[in-house]
C-alpha positions as CSV (number, residue, x, y, z in Angstrom):
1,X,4.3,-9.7,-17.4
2,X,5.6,-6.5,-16.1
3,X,7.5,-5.2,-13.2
4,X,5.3,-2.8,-11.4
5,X,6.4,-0.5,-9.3
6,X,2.9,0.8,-8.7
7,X,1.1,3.8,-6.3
8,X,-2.4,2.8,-4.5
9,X,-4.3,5.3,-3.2
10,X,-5.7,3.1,0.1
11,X,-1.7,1.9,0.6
12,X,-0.1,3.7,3.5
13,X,4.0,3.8,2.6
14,X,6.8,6.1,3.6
15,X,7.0,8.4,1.1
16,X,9.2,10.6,-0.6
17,X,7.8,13.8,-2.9
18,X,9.0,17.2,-4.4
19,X,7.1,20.1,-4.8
20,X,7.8,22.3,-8.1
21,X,6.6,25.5,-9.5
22,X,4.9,26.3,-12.8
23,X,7.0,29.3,-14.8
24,X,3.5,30.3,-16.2
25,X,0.7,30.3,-14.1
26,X,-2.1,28.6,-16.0
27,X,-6.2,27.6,-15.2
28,X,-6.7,23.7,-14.0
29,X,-8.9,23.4,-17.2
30,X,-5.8,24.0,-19.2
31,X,-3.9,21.8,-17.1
32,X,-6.5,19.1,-17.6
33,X,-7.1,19.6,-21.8
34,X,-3.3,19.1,-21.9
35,X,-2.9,15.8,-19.8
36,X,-6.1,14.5,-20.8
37,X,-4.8,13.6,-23.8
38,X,-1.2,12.1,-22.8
39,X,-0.5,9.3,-23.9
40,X,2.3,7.7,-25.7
41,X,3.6,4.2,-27.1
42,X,6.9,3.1,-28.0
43,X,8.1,-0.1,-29.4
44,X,10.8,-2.0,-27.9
45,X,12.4,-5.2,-30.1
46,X,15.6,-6.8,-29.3
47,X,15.9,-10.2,-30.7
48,X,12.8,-12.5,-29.9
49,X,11.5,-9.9,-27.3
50,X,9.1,-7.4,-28.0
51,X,7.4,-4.6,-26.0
52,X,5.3,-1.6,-26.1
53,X,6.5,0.9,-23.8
54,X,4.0,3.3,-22.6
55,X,4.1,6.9,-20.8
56,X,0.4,8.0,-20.0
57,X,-1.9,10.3,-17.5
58,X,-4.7,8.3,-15.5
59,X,-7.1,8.9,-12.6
60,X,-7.2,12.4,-13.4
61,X,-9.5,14.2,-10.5
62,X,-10.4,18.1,-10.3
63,X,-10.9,19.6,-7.2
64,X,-12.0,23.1,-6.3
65,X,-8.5,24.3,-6.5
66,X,-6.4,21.3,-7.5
67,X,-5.9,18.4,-9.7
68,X,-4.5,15.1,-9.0
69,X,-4.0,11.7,-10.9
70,X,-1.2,8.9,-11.7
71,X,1.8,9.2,-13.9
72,X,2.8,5.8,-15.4
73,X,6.2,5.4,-17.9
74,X,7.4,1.7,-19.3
75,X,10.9,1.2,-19.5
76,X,13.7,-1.5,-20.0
77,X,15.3,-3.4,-17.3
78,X,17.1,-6.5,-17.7
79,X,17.6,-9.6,-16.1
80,X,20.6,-11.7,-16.2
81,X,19.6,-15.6,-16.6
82,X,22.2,-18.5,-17.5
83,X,24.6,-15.9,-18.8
84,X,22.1,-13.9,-21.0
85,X,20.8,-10.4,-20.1
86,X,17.0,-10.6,-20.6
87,X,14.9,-7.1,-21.7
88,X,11.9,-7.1,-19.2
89,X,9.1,-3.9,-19.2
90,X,8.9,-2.3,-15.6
91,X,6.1,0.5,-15.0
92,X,6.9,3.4,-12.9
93,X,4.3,5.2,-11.4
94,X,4.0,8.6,-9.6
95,X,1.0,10.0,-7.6
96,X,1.3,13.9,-8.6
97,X,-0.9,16.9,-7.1
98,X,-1.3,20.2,-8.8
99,X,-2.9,23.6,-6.5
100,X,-3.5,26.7,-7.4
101,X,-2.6,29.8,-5.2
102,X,-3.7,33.6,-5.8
103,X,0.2,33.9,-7.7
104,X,1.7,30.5,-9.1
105,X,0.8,26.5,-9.4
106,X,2.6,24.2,-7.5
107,X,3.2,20.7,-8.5
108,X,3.8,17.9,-5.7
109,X,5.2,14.7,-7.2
110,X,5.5,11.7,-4.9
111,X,8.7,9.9,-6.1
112,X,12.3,9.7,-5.0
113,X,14.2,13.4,-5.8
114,X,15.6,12.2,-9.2
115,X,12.9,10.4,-10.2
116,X,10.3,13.4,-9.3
117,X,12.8,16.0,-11.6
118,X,12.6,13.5,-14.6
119,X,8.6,13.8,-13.9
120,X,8.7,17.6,-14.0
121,X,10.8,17.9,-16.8
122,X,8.2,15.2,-18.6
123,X,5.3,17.3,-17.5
124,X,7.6,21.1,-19.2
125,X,6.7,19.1,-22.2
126,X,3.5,17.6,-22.4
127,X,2.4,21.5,-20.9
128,X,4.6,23.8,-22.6
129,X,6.2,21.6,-25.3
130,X,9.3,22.5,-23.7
131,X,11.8,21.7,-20.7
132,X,12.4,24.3,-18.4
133,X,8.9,25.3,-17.3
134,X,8.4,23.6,-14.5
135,X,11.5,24.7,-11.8
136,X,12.5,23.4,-8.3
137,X,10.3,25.5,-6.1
138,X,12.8,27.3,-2.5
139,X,12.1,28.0,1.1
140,X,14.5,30.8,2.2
141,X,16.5,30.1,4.6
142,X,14.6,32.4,7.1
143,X,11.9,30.2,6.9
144,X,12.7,26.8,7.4
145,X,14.7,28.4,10.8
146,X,11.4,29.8,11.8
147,X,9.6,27.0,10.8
148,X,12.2,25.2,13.2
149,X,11.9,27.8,16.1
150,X,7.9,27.2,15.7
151,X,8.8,23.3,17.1
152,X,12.3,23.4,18.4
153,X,11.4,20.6,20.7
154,X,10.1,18.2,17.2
155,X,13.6,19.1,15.4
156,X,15.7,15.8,15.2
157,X,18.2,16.2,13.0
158,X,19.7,19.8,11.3
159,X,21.8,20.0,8.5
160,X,23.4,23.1,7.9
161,X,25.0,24.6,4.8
162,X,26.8,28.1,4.2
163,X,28.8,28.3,6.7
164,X,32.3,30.1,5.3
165,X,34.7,27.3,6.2
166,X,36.5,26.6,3.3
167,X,36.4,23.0,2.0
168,X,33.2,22.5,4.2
169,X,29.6,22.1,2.0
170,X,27.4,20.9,5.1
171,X,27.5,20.2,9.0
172,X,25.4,17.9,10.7
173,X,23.5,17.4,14.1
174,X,21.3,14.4,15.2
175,X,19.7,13.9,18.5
176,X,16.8,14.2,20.7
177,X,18.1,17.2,22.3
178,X,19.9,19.5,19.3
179,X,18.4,22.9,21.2
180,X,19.7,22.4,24.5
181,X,23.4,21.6,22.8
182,X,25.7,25.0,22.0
183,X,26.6,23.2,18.7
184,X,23.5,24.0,17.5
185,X,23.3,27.9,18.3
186,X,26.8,27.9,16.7
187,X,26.2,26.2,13.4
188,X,23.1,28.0,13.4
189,X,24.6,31.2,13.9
190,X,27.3,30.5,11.3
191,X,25.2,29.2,8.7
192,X,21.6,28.1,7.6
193,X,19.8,25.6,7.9
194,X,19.6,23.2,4.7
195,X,17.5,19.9,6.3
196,X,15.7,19.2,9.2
197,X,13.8,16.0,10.4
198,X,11.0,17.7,12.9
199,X,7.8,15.5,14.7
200,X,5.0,17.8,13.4
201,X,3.0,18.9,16.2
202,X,-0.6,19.2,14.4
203,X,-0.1,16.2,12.2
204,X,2.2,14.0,14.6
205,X,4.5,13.2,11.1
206,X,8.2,12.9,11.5
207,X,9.2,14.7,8.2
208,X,12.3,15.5,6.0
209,X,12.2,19.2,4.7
210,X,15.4,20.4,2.4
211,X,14.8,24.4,1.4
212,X,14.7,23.1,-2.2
213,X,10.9,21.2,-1.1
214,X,12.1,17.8,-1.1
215,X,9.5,15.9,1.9
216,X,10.1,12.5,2.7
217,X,7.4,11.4,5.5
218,X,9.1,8.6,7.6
219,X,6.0,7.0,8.8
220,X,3.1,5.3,7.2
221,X,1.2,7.5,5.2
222,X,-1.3,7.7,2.7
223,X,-1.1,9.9,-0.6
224,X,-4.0,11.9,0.9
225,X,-2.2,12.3,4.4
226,X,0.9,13.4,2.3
227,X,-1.0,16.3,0.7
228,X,-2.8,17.5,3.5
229,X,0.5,17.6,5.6
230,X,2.5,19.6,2.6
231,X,-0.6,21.4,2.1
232,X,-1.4,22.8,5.6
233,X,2.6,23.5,6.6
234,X,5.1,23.0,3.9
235,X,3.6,25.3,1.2
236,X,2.9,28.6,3.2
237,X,7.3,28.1,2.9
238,X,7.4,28.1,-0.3
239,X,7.9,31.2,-2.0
């Protein structure tokens, strides 16, 4: 039996995602002859214990404009028992959301930062049969402040970066109050603003937003409710 470290659509979890960019902007059906067809096996021995390990697409569904499925990868853990380490296959699974717009694709990948990179660089390949096509999508600086200065109120906690202090990457500020506070007006008028937890006003979602499109939503969501936040006020960000 494997560990499974699995993603149900009906499940409602706090979850983490990043969005990415396609280099080259291609047609869904593309996207779908290529991942259609993903799926690989790789055998794992090591003394009596024998596996296959495999990295495959499922529950692929086209939308209008999008297209949406499961990412599943075996890999190798191991188990110390009675002074041996044991090999033991664990699945990792990622929800992942592709979308058109008029100019570019994004790709939303709901998995921890580092987990969600290794995704996309998995995804340069089975697409372009390369790494390096699919890049960390940005929201300027300008943007998340006026994203910020839509909600001022719903901003929690700021992180800012930039600010020409030597020796000093990032300053924070947490709190229920940040815009009433002068900190705030002088770190934001010293540097920009990398992070901010806000409440959403439309979706009521407390949300993490770095400018690099990393999204953790803190309460309970579904994958669906995950989209349709990112959708509706993350991605108009995104340039």
């Amino acid at each position: 039996m494997a560990i499974k470290e699995n993603v149900s659509e009906d499940e409602t979890l706090v979850l983490p995602g990043k969005v990415f960019k396609l280099k080259d902007r291609l047609e869904l059906a593309t996207l779908i002859g290529t991942l259609q067809e993903q799926e690989m096996v790789e055998k794992f021995s090591e003394n009596q214990y024998e596996f296959n390990l495999v990295t495959e697409i499922t529950n692929l569904v086209q939308r209008e404009n999008s297209l949406s499925g499961v990412y599943s990868k075996d890999t190798i853990t191991y188990v110390y028992h009675r002074g041996k380490a044991i090999p033991f296959p664990k699945t990792t699974e990622a929800f992942f959301h592709f979308i058109t717009r008029d100019e570019d694709v994004l790709l939303t990948i709901l998995q921890d930062k580092w987990t969600a990179s290794r995704i996309a660089n998995e995804f340069s390949r089975f697409i372009f049969d390369r790494k390096g096509n699919i890049i960390e999508t940005q929201i300027p600086a300008e943007a998340l402040r006026s994203f910020h200065e839509l909600n001022p109120e719903g901003t929690k906690v700021a992180f800012f970066d930039r600010m020409g202090i030597p020796n000093l990457d990032k300053l924070s500020l947490y709190g229920p109050d940040l815009i009433e506070t002068d900190l705030f007006d002088d770190y934001a008028g010293r540097g920009d603003l990398w992070y901010i937890v806000i409440t959403s006003k439309k979706h009521g979602h407390v949300v993490g937003i770095t400018r690099n499109a990393i999204i953790v939503i803190f309460n309970k969501v579904t994958h669906q409710e995950y989209l349709d936040y990112v959708t509706d006020e993350v991605f108009p960000l995104i340039t």
